[in-house]
C-alpha positions as semicolon CSV with decimal commas, in nm:
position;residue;x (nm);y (nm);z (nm)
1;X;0,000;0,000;0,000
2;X;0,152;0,307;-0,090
3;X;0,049;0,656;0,178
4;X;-0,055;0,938;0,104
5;X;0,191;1,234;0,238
6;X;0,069;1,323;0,561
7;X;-0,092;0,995;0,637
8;X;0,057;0,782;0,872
9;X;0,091;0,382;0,813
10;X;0,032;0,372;1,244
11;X;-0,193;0,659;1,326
12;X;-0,211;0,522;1,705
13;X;0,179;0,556;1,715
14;X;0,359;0,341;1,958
15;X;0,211;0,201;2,260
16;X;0,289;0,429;2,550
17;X;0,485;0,291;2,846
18;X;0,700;-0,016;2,689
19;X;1,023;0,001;2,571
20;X;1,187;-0,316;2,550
21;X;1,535;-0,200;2,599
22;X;1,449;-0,013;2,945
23;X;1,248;-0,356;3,021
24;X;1,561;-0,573;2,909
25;X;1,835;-0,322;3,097
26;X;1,615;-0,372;3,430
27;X;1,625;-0,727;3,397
28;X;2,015;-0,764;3,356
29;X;2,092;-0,473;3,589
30;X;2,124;-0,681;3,932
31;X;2,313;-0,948;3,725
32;X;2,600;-0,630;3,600
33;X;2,881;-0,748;3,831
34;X;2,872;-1,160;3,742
35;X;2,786;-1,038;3,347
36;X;3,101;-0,837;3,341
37;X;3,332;-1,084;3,473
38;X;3,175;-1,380;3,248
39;X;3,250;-1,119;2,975
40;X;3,633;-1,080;3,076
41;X;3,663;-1,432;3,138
42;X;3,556;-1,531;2,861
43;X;3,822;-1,252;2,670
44;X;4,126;-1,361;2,907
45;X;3,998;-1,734;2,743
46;X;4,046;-1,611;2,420
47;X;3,694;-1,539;2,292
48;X;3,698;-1,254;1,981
49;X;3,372;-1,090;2,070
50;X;3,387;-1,076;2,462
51;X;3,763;-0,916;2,370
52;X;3,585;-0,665;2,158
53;X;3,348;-0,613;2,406
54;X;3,630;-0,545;2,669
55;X;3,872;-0,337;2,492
56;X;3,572;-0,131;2,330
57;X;3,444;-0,030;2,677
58;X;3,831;0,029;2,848
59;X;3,948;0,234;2,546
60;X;3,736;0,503;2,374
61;X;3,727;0,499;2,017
62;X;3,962;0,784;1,864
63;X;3,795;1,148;1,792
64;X;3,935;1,359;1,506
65;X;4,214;1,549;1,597
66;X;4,192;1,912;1,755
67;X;4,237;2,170;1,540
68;X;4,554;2,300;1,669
69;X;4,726;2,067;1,418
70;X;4,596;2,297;1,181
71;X;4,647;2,641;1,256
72;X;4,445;2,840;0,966
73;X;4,660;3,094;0,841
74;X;4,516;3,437;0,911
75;X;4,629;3,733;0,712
76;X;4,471;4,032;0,704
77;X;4,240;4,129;0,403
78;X;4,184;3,771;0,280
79;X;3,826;3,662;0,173
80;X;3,632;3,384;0,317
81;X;3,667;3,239;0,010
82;X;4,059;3,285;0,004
83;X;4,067;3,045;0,349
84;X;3,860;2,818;0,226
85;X;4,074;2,767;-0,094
86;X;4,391;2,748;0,216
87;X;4,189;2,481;0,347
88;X;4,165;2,263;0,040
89;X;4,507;2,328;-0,083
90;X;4,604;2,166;0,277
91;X;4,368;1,911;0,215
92;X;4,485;1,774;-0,162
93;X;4,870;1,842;-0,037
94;X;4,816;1,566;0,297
95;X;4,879;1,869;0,488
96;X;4,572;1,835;0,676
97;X;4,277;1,535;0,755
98;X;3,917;1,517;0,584
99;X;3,805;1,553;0,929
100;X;4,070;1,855;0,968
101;X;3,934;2,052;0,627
102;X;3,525;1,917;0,694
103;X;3,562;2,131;1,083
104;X;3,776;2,454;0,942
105;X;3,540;2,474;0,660
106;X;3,201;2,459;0,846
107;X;3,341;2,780;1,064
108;X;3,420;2,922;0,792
109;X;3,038;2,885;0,603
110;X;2,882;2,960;0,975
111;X;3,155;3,282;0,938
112;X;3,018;3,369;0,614
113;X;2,637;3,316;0,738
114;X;2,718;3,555;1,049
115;X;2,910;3,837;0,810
116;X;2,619;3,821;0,594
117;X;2,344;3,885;0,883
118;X;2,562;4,150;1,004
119;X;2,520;4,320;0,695
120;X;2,151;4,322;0,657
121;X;2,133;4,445;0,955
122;X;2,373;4,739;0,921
123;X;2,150;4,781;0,527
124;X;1,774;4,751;0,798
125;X;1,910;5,023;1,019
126;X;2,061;5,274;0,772
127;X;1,646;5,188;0,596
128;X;1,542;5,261;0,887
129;X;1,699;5,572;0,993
130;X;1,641;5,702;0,616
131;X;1,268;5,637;0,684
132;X;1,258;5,809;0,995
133;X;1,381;6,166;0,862
């Protein structure tokens, strides 16, 4: 059946009051302690998964780097779009991660977005104190 936009294939929704996770976490809860040391048994034996399991929860997985690896070079008159060109130069030379050039390059568009408000704002004002006289 195919639905129409708006219309819902559950218009009830989902029944109110049972999840089965919270219902499942409440029923292992009191057995934490003897789960947790099956689990690293079961790693010290030798068993891939409960390994997994063990060195996933003792050591976070890795973040992209900080930023201070990259420090943007900031001279004075250069255009947003000038940077952003810096930014993928550094990128196609290895200078500088995906991850690196993705952050640096989202400032820079919430830069641009913040420039350009500032400017209709300065533009509403001078309207309106031109309207005023």
């Amino acid at each position: 059946m195919v639905w129409k936009k708006g219309e819902s294939g559950n218009p009830g929704g989902r029944a109110r009051g049972k999840c089965t996770a919270t219902e499942m976490r409440a029923l292992m809860l009191p057995h934490a302690p003897a789960l947790v040391a099956k689990a690293v048994e079961l790693a010290l034996g030798g068993d891939a998964p409960s390994m997994k399991i063990c060195i996933d929860r003792l050591i976070p997985s890795m973040k992209p780097r900080d930023l201070e690896a990259y420090p943007m070079p900031v001279v004075e008159g250069d255009s947003l779009s000038e940077k952003g060109n810096n930014v993928i130069l550094g990128l196609t030379k290895g200078e500088i991660t995906l991850d690196d050039a993705t952050t640096v390059l989202n400032a820079l568009a919430l830069q641009a977005r913040i420039k350009e408000a500032g400017i209709l704002e300065e533009r509403i004002t001078a309207l309106e104190k031109k309207a005023s006289r």
